[in-house]
Phi, psi and omega in degrees: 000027183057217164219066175301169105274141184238133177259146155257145173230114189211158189257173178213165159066295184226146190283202133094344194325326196095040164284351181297301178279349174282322169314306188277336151267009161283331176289328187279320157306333166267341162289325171293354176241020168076033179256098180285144180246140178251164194214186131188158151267135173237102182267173209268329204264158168292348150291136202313314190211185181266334168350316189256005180252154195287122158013286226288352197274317185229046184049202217256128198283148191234134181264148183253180178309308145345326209086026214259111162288102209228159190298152162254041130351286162306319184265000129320315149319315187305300222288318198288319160293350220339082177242153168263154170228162168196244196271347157311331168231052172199111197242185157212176175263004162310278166324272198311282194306349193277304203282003190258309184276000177247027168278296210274007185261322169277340151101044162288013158261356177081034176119328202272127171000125197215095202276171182272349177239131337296350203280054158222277201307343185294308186305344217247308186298311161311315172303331200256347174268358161285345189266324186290339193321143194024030175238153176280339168230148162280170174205081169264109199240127178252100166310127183085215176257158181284133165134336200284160166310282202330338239253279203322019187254322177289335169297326182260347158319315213254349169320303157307299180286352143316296149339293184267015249152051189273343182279342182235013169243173175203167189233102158266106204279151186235112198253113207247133170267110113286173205217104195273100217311283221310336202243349169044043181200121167316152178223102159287040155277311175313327167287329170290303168253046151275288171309314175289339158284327185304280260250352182271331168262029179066037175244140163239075208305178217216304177226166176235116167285085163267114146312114162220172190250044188203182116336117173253151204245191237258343190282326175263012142277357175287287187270343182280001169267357163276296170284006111327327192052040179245161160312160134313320190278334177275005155266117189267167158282121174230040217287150161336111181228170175319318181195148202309320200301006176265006188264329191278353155309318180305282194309331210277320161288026173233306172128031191290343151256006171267332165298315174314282189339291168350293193314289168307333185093350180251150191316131177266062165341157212260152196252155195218110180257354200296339175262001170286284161304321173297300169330323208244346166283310205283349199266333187257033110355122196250115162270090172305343188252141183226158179222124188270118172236141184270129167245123162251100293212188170204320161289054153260333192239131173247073164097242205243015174258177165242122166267130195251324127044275186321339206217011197308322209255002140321305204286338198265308175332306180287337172305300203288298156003273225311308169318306168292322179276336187097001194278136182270158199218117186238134183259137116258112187289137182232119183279128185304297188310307205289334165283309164342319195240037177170162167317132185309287180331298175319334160221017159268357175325101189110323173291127184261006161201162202228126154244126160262107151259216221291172209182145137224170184048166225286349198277146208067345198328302201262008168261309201292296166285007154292319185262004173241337147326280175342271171349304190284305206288315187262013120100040187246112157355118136235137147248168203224120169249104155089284171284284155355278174315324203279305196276347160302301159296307168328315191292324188295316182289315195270317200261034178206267213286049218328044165291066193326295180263067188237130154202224151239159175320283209306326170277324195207116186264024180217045179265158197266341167232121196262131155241002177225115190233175144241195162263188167289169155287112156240111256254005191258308208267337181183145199265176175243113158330343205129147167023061193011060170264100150292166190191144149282081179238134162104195228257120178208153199270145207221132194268102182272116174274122179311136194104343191258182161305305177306294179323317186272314160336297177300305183297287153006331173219033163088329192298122147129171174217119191309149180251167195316315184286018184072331169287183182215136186284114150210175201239149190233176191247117185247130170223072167213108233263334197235115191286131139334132183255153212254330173324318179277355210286326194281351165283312165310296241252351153320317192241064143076026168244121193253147180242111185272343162242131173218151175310161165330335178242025183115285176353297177267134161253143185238330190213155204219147080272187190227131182300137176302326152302000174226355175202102181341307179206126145214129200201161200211114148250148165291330203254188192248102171302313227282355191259333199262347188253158195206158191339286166312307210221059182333170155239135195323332190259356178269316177293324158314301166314321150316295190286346178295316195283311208267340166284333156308342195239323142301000000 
């Protein structure tokens, strides 16, 4: 097994707990200490990847480089490590039973029984030492809570390998205290038989995270270190702070990584956090001068609640702007059907910038293009993400160049102006999903042509490396089926619309604006920036975007 180490990280009580980020800030202390880290998930559900599943059931699906449509999870690992994953740190039981079952179809067992014990945990243990490969600690986050049935073929992966590897795996449960209003004390029972599900699958967890939205003192670290059966000194703290990015500072002052080394056997290198503290100084920084942007959104409401969830790797992109520029940044989610059925006005009242990201099928569609109509006309910061650029040109084809019955394929497949279409399938341009579902997924080079918005955005920070024509290459993250029809394009650009990006051979329209003389900011991407930015290393259109928004607003 080379001479990986493996962390397990697994959860209780409730989902959603912060085991991503307890991983990931456990990583980033062990990365400071000069330990390359390798990380991956293991989720519980049967789909192959999160790509088909809608925002609102798990947030917002985080795309990778690969194109690996993945829980977001992953882009946590990005933004807290900055390392790239991809499909190497990301399994489901989808994905195992897929691979098991076209194993025994090939008749790669050779004949032999193919019981779900050992043959699942075995496959789920293989996936976790490709993840461990050249890195010196592993980081395996286990999806969902300990007691679910789904669970139990990954409960039992780590069972094993403990076992077999006792010097080099350790097990961490991630636990929830609440602090019940009526009873005014945190209650550790719920962690107790959190912990006694862990121990019903041959698991002694090493250490205990407890999450709360309080302090927990020492008389109820007491018993829960008892009816645990852990040391007091192996229960870490993990409370509710202003931003995740303080936990691994949190963690660093309990010494939780240096108990883990101990643990693991390995040297406790001298640690370097300083660019670490400055991030969490400069993210708790109090900004007066601020700008409210509308977002419009369509995975928000779930029954009688709101998921921001939906849009997670958006809201952190504009965090990290804001962080950087200094601009305080207020989200308002604005639900597309609710502009469809009322006045516009009613609800940007107030807002100084409008982003539509990404959306598929038709419910909000005409609420969506209604707020970027808004936008173009009254002269308000857009940005148009992935979906967005699609609906942009519709709006432009209709109410400016008067293609009255303009729409995209995808909304209305017998509209007389497709401007938004799709193509045949070609395997240099896009893989196939499923039931000859094409897609444009994962990272492709995209041409910024000199003289635009984009170009100076980009250049300005350095980003992309110039071609022979003075423009600039650079590569973006695409999650999309349906393409700009190039049948329009010399019509757009008749009325002052500009494509300020196209793939290399042409082909693709990637990026879009409106010339600073008919609009302060207005910009479009096909691809997804909000996936590629990260604390340390905003990404430039979001930082543009901002500071254009704060300036329109003085």
């Amino acid at each position: 097994m080379q001479n990986t180490k493996y962390i397990f990280i697994s959860g209780g009580v409730i989902s959603g707990l912060g085991k991503g980020v307890t991983a990931s800030a456990l990583g980033v202390l062990l990365k400071s200490r000069g330990y390359r880290i390798g990380i991956i998930k293991c989720e519980s559900y049967l789909n192959v990847d999160s790509g088909t599943i809608n925002p609102i059931e798990h947030g917002d699906p985080f795309l990778c480089e690969d194109g690996l449509e993945a829980d977001l999870d992953l882009g946590t690992y990005e933004r807290f490590l900055g390392i790239q994953v991809g499909r190497k740190n990301f399994t489901t039981m989808g994905q195992i039973y897929l691979s098991i079952i076209e194993k025994e179809r090939s008749m790669k067992y050779g004949g032999k029984t193919v019981d779900a014990i050992p043959t699942i945990p075995n496959e789920i243990i293989q996936r976790i030492k490709i993840a461990g490969e050249n890195n010196d600690i592993c980081l395996v986050e286990l999806g969902g809570t300990a007691g679910e049935y789904q669970n139990v073929y990954n409960y039992e992966a780590a069972r094993v390998m403990k076992l077999f590897y006792p010097n080099s795996v350790i097990h961490v449960h991630v636990s929830y205290v609440p602090l019940p209003k009526h009873l005014g004390e945190p209650k550790s029972k719920p962690t107790q038989l959190s912990i006694r599900f862990l121990n019903m699958a041959g698991i002694q967890p090493d250490f205990l995270v407890l999450r709360s939205d309080c302090e927990i003192d020492e008389v109820r670290k007491e018993k829960v270190a008892i009816q645990c059966n852990l040391q007091p000194d192996r229960i870490i703290e993990n409370p509710d702070v202003k931003s995740i990015y303080e936990i691994p500072l949190i963690f660093y002052e309990q010494k939780f990584d240096e108990k883990v080394l101990e643990l693991l056997q390995l040297p406790k290198n001298k640690s370097d956090l300083n660019q670490w503290r400055e991030l969490v100084l400069r993210i708790n920084t109090t900004r007066f001068n601020r700008v409210k942007i509308g977002i419009i959104s369509k995975y928000i409401a779930t029954g009688k609640f709101k998921l921001k969830d939906s849009y997670l790797a958006l809201v952190e992109a504009l965090k990290h702007a804001s962080w950087h520029t200094g601009i305080g940044v207020d989200l308002e989610f604005i639900n597309a059907e609710d502009i469809e059925k009322n006045s516009i006005q009613s609800y940007t009242d107030g807002v100084d910038g409008i982003i539509v990201p990404i959306g598929w099928g038709s419910r909000g569609v005409e609420g969506k293009i209604k707020s970027i109509q808004y936008a173009r006309e009254n002269k308000v910061p857009y940005l148009g993400l992935c979906f967005g650029m699609q609906l942009a040109c519709v709006e432009f084809a209709r109410n400016v160049i008067g293609l009255v019955n303009s729409n995209s394929e995808e909304i209305d497949p017998n509209t007389k102006n497709k401007i938004i279409h799709s193509i045949p399938f070609d395997p240099k341009y896009q893989v196939i999903k499923g039931n000859g579902v094409s897609m444009r997924l994962g990272s492709y080079e995209c041409v910024i042509k000199k003289n635009t918005i984009m170009y100076d955005i980009y250049k300005s920070h350095n980003i992309g490396t110039e071609n022979t024509n003075g423009d600039l290459i650079v590569f973006e993250r695409h999650r999309h089926r349906y393409e700009f029809n190039n049948k329009y394009r010399s019509l757009f650009e008749q009325n002052n619309f500009v494509f300020s990006a196209v793939s290399p051979d042409d082909f693709f329209v990637e990026m879009i604006e409106l010339p600073k003389e008919l609009h302060p900011f207005f910009i479009a991407t096909q691809a997804h920036p909000e996936y590629k930015s990260t604390p340390v290393n905003p990404h430039p259109i979001f930082i543009r975007f901002l500071e254009a928004v704060r300036e329109t607003k003085k």
